[in-house]
C-alpha positions as CSV (number, residue, x, y, z in Angstrom):
1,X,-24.3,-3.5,23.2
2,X,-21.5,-2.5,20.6
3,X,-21.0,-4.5,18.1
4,X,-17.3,-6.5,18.6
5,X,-15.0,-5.3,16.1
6,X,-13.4,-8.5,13.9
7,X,-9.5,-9.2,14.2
8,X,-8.4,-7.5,10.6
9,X,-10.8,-4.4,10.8
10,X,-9.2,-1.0,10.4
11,X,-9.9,1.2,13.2
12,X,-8.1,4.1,12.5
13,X,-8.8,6.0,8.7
14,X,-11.7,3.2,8.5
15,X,-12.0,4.9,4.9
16,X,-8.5,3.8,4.1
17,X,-9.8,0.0,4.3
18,X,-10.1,-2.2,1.8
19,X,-11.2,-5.6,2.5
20,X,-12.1,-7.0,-0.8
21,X,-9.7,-9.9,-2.5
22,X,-8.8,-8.1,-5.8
23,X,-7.1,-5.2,-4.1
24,X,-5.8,-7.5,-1.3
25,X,-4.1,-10.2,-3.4
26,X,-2.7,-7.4,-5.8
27,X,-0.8,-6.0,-2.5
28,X,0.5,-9.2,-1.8
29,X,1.5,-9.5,-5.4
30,X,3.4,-7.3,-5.6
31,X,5.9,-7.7,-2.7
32,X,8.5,-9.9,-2.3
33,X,8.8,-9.9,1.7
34,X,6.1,-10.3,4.4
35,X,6.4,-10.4,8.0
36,X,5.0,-13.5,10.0
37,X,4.4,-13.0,13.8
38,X,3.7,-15.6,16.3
39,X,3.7,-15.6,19.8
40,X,5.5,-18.7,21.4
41,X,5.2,-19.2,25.2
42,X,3.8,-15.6,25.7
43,X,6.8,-14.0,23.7
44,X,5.8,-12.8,20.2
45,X,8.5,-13.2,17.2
46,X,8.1,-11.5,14.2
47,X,10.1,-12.7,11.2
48,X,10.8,-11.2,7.6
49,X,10.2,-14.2,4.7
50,X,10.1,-14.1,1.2
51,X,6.8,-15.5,-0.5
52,X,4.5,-16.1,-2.8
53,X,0.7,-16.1,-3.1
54,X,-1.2,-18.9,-4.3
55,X,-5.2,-18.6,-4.2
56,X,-6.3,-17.4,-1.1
57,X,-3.2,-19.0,0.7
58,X,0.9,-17.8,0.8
59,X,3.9,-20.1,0.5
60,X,6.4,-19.8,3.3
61,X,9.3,-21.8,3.2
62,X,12.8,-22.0,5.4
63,X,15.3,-24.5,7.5
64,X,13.6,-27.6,9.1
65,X,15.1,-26.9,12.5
66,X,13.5,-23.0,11.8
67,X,11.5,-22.2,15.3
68,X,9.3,-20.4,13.2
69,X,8.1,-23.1,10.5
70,X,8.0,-25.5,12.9
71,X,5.7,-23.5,14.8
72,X,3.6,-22.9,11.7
73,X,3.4,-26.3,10.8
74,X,2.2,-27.0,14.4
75,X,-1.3,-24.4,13.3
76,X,-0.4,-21.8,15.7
77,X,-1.9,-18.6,14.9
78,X,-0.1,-16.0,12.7
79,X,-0.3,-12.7,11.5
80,X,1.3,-11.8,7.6
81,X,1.6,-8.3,6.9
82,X,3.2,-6.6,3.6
83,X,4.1,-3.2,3.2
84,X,4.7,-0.8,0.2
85,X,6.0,2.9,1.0
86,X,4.9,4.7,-1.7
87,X,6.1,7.9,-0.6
88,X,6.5,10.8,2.4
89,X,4.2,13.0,2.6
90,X,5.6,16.3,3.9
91,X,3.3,18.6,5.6
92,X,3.5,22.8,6.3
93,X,4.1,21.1,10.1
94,X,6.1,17.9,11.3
95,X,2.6,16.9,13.1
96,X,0.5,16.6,9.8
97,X,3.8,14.4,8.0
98,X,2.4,11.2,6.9
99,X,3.1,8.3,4.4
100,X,1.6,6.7,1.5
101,X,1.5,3.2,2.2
102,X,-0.6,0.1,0.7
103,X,-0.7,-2.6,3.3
104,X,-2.3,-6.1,3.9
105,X,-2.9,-7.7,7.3
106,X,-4.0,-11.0,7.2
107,X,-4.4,-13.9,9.8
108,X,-4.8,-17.3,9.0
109,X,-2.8,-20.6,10.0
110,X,-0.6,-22.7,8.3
111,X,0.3,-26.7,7.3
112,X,3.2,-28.0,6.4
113,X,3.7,-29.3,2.9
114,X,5.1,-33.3,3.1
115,X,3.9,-34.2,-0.5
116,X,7.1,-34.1,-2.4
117,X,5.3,-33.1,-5.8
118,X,3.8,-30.4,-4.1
119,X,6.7,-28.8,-2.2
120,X,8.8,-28.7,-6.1
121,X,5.5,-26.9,-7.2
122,X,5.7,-24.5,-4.2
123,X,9.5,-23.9,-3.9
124,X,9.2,-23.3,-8.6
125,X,6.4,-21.1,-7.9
126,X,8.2,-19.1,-5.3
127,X,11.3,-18.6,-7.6
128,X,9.7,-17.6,-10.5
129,X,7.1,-14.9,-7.9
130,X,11.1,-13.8,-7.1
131,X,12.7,-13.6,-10.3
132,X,10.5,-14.5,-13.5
133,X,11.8,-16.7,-16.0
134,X,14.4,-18.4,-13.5
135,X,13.5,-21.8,-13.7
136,X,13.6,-22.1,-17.3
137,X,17.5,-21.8,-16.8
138,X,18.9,-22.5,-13.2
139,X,18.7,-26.2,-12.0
140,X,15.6,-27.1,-10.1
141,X,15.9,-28.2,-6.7
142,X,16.8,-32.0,-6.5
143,X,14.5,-34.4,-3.9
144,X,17.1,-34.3,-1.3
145,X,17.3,-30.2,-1.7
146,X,13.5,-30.0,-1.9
147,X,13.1,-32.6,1.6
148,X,15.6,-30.9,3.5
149,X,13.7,-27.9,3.4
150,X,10.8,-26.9,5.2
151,X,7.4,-25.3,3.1
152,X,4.7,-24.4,4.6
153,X,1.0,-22.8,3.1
154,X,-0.3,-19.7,5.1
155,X,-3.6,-20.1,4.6
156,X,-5.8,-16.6,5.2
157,X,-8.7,-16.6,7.2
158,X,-9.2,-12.8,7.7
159,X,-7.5,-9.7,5.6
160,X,-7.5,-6.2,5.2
161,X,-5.8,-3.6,3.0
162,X,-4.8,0.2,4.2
163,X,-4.1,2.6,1.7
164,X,-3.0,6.3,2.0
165,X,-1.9,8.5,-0.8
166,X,-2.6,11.8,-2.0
167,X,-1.1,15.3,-0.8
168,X,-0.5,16.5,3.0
169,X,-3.6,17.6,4.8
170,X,-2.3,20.6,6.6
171,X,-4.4,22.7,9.5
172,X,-5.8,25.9,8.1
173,X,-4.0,27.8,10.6
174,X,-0.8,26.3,8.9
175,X,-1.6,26.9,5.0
176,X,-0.2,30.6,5.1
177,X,3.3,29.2,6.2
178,X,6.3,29.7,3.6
179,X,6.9,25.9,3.8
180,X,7.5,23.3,1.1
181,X,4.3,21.0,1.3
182,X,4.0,17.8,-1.2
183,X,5.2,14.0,-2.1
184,X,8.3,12.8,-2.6
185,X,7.8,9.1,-4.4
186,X,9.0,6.5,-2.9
187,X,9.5,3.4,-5.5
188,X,11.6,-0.2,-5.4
189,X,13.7,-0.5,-8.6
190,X,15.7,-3.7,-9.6
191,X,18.5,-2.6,-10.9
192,X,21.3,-3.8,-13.3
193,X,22.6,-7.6,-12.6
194,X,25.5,-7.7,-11.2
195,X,27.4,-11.2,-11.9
196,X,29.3,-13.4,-9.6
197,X,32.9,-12.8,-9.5
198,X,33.5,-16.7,-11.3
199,X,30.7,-16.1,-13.9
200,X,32.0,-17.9,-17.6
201,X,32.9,-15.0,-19.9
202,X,29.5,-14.3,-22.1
203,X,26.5,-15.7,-19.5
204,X,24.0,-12.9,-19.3
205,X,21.0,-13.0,-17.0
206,X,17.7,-13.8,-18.7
């Protein structure tokens, strides 16, 4: 009999998969925004979250009455995925376009975090995975702040990386064709701060 392929094995490009944790967690590092799915009553939902990675495990965090975190807190299911485009890869022939990506799938479930201690560490580490250096100056989320919000800890079970990058790979029939074939990069730059419109006269971000 065949063997049964497991839940985050890459099926198409199997050499684009990566399932080892270095090159997994450094995926997940360096995004910002993942996407959780769940299915609820046969419907799936898919949701865009900011996070942070912790361990082997990613901090989710949103509004108590949230139909998604209080579905995670129940330990449904869930599948995170985080996508960089890195850039478009532009064939001789629209049918040999492509992208290069570096992805992370990875299923797991999550708990809710009730210990207050815990949820101040979470929500601090989740600001500073955002925008380093923050809380050293903005005002840390008081008890009340911190228990009227939800946080919850993904924890992965399963994960896989995809990565594609490199040039087009064209048809030999198509290589003599007077096309432009190559990369164009693809990158996410922060750019300069903008203030708020009441900002006191000499506050600069830092």
């Amino acid at each position: 009999m065949p063997k049964s392929k497991k839940r985050h094995e890459v099926c198409r490009h199997k050499d684009r998969g990566h399932y080892d944790e270095q090159t997994i967690h450094q995926i997940l590092d360096q995004g910002k925004i993942c996407h959780v799915g769940i299915t609820v009553d046969a419907q799936p939902f898919v949701i865009p979250m900011a996070y942070v990675r912790q361990g082997r495990s990613l901090i989710l965090h949103g509004a108590p009455k949230s139909r998604l975190l209080n579905q995670l807190a129940k330990g449904v299911p869930v599948c995170v995925t985080v996508t960089h485009l890195d850039g478009l890869v532009l064939a001789r022939s629209t049918f040999h376009h492509s992208l290069n990506f570096r992805s992370v799938v990875a299923f797991g479930t999550a708990r809710p975090i009730e210990d207050l201690a815990e949820k101040h560490a979470a929500l601090a580490a989740l600001t500073e995975h955002l925008a380093p250096g923050r809380t050293q100056v903005a005002r840390a989320a008081t008890d009340q702040e911190a228990q009227a919000t939800s946080v919850v800890l993904f924890e992965i079970d399963d994960a896989s990386a995809k990565i594609r990058n490199g040039p087009p790979i064209d048809s030999p029939q198509d290589m003599m064709l007077d096309v432009w074939a190559g990369v164009i990069p693809v990158s996410v730059l922060e750019g300069e701060p903008v203030p708020a419109p009441d900002l006191k006269a000499g506050l600069v971000y830092r």
